[in-house]
C-alpha positions as CSV (number, residue, x, y, z in Angstrom):
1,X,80.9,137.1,78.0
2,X,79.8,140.5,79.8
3,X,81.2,143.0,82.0
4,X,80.6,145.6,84.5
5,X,81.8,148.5,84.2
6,X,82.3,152.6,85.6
7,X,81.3,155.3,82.6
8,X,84.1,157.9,84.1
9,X,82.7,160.5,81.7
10,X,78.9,160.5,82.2
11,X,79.5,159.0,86.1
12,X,77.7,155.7,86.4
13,X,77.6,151.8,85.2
14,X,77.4,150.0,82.3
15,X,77.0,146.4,81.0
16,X,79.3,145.1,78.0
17,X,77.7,142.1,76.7
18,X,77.2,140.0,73.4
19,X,73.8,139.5,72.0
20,X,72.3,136.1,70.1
21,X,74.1,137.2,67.1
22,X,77.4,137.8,68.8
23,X,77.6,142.1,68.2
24,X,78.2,143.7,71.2
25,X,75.8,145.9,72.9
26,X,75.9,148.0,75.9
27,X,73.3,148.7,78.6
28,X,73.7,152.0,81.0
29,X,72.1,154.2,83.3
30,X,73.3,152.1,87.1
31,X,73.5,153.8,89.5
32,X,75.5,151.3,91.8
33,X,77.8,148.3,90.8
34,X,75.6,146.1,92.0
35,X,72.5,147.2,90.4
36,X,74.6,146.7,86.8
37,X,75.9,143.7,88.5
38,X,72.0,142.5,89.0
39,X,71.2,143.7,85.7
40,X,74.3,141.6,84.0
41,X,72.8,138.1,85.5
42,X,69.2,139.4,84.3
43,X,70.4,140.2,80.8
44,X,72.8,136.9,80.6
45,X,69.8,134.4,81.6
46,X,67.9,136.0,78.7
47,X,70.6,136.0,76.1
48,X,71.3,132.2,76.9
49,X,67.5,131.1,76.8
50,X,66.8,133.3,73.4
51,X,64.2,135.4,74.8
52,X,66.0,139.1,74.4
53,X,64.7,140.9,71.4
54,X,66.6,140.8,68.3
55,X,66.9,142.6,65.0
56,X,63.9,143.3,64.2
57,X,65.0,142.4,60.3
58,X,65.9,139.1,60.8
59,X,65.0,136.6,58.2
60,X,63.5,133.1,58.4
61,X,66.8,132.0,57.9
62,X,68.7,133.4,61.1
63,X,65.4,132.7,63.3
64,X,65.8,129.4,62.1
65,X,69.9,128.7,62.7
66,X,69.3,130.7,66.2
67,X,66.2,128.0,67.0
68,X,68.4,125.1,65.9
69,X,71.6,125.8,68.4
70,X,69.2,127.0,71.1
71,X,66.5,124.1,71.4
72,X,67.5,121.3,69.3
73,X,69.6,118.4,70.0
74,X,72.6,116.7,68.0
């Protein structure tokens, strides 16, 4: 799930979204809706095919459960 939304404060747009491990994160800086907008469907393609970075510490473990769900089929 993501969202789009209007930083009153610092006076631009933001994207809400959930990573591959499910924490939330938050991307910034838009100047428009629709560039946040564009950037949403750019960051949701990536999340859903597995290619956005992740923690850096992640262990075999996690790479391996995050592989499984991804690619592999029941």
């Amino acid at each position: 799930m993501a969202k789009v939304r209007k930083n009153k404060r610092a006076n631009y747009w933001e994207v809400d979204y959930l990573d591959l491990f499910g924490k939330r994160k938050v991307k910034g800086g838009f100047k428009t809706k629709v560039e946040a907008e564009s950037a949403m469907v750019d960051i949701l393609s990536k999340v859903q095919t597995g290619t956005t970075p992740g923690d850096c510490k992640m262990t075999f473990k996690e790479a391996s459960e995050i592989f499984m769900r991804l690619h592999a089929s029941k």
